[in-house]
C-alpha positions in Angstrom: 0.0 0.0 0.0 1.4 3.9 -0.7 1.5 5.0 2.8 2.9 8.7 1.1 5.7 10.6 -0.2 8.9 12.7 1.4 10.3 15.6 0.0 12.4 18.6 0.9 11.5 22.0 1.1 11.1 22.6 -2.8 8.6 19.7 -3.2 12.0 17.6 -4.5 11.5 13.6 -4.0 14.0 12.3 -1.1 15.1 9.1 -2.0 16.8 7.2 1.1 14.8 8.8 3.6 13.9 6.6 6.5 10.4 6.8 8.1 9.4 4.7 11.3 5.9 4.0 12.1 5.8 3.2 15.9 2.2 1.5 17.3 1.9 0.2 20.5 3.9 -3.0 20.6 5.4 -2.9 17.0 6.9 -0.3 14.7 7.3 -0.5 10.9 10.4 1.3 9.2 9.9 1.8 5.4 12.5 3.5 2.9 11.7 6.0 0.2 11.8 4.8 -3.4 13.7 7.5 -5.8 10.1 9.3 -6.4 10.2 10.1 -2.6 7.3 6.7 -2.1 6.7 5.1 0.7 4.9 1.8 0.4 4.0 -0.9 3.3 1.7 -3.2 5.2 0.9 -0.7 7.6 -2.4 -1.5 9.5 -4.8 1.8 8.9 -5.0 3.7 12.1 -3.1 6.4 13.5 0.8 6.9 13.7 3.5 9.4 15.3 5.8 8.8 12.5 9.3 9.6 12.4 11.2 10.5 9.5 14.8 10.9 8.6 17.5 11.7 5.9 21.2 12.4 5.9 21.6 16.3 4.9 18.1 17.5 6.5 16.7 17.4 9.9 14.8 14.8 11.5 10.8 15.1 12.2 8.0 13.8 14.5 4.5 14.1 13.0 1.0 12.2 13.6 -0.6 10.8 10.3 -3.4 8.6 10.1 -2.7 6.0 7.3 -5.7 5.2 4.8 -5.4 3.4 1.7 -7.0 6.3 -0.6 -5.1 9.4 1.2 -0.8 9.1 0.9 0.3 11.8 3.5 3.2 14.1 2.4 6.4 14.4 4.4 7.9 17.5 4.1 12.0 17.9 5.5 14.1 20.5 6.0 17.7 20.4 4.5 20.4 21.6 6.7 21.6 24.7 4.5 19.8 28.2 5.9 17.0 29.2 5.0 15.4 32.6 5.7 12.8 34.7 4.5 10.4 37.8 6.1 6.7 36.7 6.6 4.2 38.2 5.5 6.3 38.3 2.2 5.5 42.3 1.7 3.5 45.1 3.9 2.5 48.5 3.5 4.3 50.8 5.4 4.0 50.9 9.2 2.4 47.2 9.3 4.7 44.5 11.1 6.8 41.8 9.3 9.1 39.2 11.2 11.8 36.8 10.3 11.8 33.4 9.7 15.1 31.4 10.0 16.1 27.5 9.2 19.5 27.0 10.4 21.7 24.2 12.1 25.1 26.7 12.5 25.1 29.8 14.7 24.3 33.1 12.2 24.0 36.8 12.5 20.8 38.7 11.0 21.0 42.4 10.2 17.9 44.4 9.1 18.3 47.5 6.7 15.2 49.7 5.2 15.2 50.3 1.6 13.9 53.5 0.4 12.5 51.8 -2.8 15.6 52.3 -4.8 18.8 50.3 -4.9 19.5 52.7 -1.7 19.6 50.8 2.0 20.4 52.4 5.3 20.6 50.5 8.5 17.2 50.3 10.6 16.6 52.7 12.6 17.6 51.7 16.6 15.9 49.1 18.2 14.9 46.9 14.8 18.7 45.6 14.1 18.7 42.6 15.8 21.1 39.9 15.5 20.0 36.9 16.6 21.9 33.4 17.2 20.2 30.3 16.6 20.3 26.5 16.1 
């Protein structure tokens, strides 16, 4: 039975990835085919799956397996990834970060003035910010 696919973050098949289904008593481990498929004699019923892949970070989900609905596994690589949600705002409306990264990184915030011109924000909305 399909159970679903895994991809990364631009939809692109993971082939190799691991995925353990844990129930009770017994766990199932299936492998990704190279169009990112997972096929299996799971029982239907509900899961907290765990997938896996060398080059992206591990995840812990719940799906409920059917045999008409594949569930779709989304992972994270470990490059960085950023990006400023909501995507654009009107002036004076409130935007914040969004950061993917596994090594330690600085953030500084400039404000365009709608030409190829930046400055520096103004005090108190540089931030730099150290994650994991």
């Amino acid at each position: 039975m399909l159970i679903g696919y895994i991809s990364d973050e631009n939809h692109s098949a993971l082939c190799g990835a691991v995925v353990e289904f844990p129930q009770r008593h017994r766990s199932w481990t299936l492998t990704s085919t190279p169009a990112g498929a997972l096929y299996g004699d799971l029982p239907e019923g509900d899961y907290e799956a765990i997938a896996c892949c060398a080059g992206f970070g591990s995840k812990r989900t719940r799906v409920t397996v059917t045999a008409d609905h594949p569930h779709l596994f989304r992972l994270l690589s470990d490059g960085f990834l950023g990006y400023m949600w909501p995507n654009w705002c009107r002036s004076g409306e409130m935007s914040e970060y969004r950061v993917h990264s596994v090594d330690q990184f600085r953030l500084d915030l400039s404000v365009t003035d709608g030409t190829r011109n930046s400055s520096p924000a103004t005090a108190g909305a540089t931030s730099t910010v150290t994650g994991r």
